[in-house]
N, C-alpha and C positions, 0 to 999 in steps of 0.2 A: 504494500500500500504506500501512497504519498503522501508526506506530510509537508509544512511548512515550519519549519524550527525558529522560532522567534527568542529563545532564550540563551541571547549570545554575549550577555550580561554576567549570566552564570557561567557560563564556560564556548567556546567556538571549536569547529572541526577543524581538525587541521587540512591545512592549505595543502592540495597534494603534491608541490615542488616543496614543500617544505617535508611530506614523508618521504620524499624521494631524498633529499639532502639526506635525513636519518639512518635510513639506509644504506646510503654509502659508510657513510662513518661505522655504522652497524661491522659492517663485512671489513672496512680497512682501517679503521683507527683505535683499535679494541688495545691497546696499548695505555699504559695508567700514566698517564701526565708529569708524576714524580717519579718515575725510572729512569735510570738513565742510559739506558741501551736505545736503538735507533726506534723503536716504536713507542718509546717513552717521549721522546723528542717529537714525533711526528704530533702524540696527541698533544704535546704541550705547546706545540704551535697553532695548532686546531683550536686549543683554548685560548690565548692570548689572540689571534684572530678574531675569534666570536666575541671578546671580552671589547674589542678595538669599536668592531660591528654594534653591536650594542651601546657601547658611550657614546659614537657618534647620535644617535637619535636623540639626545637628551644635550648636547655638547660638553660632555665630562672627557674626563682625563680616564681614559682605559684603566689606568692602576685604582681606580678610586670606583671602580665595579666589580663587587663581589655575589657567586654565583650561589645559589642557595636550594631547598627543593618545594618551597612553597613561600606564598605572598605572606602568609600566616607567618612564616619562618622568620623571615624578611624584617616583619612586623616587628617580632620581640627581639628579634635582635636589638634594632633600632631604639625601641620603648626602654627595654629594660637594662640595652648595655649605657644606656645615656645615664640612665637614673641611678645604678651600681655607681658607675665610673663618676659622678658627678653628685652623690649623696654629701658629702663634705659643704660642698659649695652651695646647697638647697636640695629644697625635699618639694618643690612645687609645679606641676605638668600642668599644660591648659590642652582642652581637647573641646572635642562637640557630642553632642547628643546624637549625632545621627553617624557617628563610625560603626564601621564594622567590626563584626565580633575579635577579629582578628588585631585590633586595637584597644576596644573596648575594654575585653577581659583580662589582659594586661594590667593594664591600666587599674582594674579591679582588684587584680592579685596586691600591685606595689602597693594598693591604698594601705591591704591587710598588714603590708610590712613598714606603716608607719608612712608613706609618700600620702602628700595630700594632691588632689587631681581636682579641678573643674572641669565641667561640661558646660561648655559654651551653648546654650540656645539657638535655634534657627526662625527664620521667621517662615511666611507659607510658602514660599519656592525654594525655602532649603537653603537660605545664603544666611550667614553668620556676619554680625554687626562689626564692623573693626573699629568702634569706638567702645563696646561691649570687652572685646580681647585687649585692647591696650591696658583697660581699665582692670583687666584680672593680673594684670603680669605684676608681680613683688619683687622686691630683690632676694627672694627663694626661689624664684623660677626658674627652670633648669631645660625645660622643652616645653612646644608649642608643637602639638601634630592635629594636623586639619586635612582630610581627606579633599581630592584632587576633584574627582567627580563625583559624582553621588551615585552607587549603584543599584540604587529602587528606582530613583525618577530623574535621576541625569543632570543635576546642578552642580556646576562649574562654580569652584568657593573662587575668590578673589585674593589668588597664591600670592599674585609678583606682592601684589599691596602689604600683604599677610605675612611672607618675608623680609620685606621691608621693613615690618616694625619689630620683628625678630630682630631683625639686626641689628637695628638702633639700640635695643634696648640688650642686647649680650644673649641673647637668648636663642637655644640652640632650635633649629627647625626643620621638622619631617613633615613630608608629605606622601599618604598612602595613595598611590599613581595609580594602581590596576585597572583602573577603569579608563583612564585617559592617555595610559603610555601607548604612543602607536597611531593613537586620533586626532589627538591634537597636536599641536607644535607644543613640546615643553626645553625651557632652555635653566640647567640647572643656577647658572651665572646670573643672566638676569632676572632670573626670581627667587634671589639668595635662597637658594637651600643649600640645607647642610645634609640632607638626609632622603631619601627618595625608593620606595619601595616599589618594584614592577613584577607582571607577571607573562610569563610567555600563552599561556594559553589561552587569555584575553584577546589575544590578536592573534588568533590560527595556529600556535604555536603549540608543541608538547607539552601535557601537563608535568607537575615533576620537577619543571627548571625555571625556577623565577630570580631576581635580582636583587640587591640594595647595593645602591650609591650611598659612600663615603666620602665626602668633600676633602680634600687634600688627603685621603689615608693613603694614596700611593708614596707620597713626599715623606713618609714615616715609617721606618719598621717596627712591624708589629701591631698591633692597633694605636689609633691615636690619641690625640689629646680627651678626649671629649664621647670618646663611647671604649668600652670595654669586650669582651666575649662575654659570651654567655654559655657555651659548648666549650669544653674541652678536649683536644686529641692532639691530631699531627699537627704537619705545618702548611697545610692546603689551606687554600685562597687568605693568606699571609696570616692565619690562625684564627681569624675573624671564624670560618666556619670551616670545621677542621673534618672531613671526609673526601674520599675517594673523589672526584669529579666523576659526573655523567657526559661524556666527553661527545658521545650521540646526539644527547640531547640537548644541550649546549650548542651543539651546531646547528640543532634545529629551529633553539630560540634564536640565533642570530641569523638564520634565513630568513623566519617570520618578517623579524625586525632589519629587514633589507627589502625584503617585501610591502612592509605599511610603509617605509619611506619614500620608497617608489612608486606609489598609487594612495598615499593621504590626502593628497591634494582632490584624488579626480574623488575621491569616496565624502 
């Protein structure tokens, strides 16, 4: 039977030059990225490639893109390594009522560990007051995370502005993208973030391989100033999230994402 798939919000199929891509890599890049014999090299070029492909859409610095296996992932990294690594300097998060779970409950967790959190109000199309968020920031503020689009009903918050007063005010800034990386133009520079959470299978892409941007963490070994791990192991994607790479699937999120930049315009 045929149907019409309308919930591409939740998740999209993937693009079939992009299962084609996976499958190469499937058959010839089966090599672990940190070996160092010639198929260790091969896949480690493979990723450093995709990592290249990928920051280009957003115009980051490739070292400052690290591969992860869900948005969710992404998420607490970003939430909870800020709020660890920065509990000294303030215990104060500002956010919105209307994140995703994959924010939210974070969020809910560091409340339990002593972090205080607001939930910034929306009005009826979902945009959050930037005289409302000035007015919450303290000098215990420690991050500001405001989702990029809204995944129920598609409101675009007011980032470049929203970064903007992050940065005036010292204050570190994530924005969860999944909904808008791929769609829109996002440019990490001009709309000071420090922090940017994406997902590959938003945009046609393999589930399984999603992203965060780390503002200058390539210019630092090991993590940097202002966010911590929160996973412990090896020394894969410079410890920030320490497992194997999906070296397939990594290839597949950066064809996606070669893909929406070559056809965002006409879509």
């Amino acid at each position: 039977s045929k149907y019409v798939y309308f919930d591409h919000a939740s998740t999209t199929p993937m693009d079939p030059r992009v299962i084609e891509e996976i499958n190469k890599h499937f058959k010839e890049t089966y090599g672990n990225a940190s070996s160092l014999h010639s198929l260790g090299h091969k896949a480690h070029d493979v990723l450093e490639e995709s990592r290249k492909k990928v920051a280009s859409l957003i115009n980051a610095d490739k070292d400052d893109i690290y591969f992860t296996s869900s948005g969710t992932e992404s998420d607490n990294i970003a939430i909870k390594g800020v709020a660890f690594r920065n509990k000294l300097r303030g215990n104060h998060l500002i956010t919105t009522v209307i994140e995703h779970h994959a924010i939210e409950n974070p969020c809910k967790e560091l409340e339990k560990k002593g972090f205080k959190v607001t939930y910034l109000p929306v009005d009826t199309g979902g945009l959050i007051s930037l005289k409302t968020l000035e007015n919450a920031i303290t000098d215990k503020t420690i991050l500001i995370s405001v989702m990029f689009a809204n995944n129920e009903i598609g409101t675009i918050e007011p980032i470049k502005e929203i970064g903007a007063i992050a940065k005036n005010h010292d204050v570190i800034f994530h924005t969860d993208a999944v909904q808008a990386f791929g769609k829109v133009p996002i440019d990490v520079n001009e709309m000071n973030m420090d922090l940017l959470s994406a997902s590959s299978h938003k945009l046609h892409g393999p589930k399984g391989v999603e992203m965060l941007y780390i503002k200058n963490q390539g210019k630092k070994k090991g993590w940097g100033k202002y966010i911590e791990p929160i996973m412990h192991g090896g020394g894969h994607e410079k410890k920030m999230r320490p497992s194997t790479e999906n070296i397939p699937g990594i290839a597949g999120f950066a064809k996606a994402v070669e893909i929406a930049r070559n056809e965002m315009a006409q879509e």
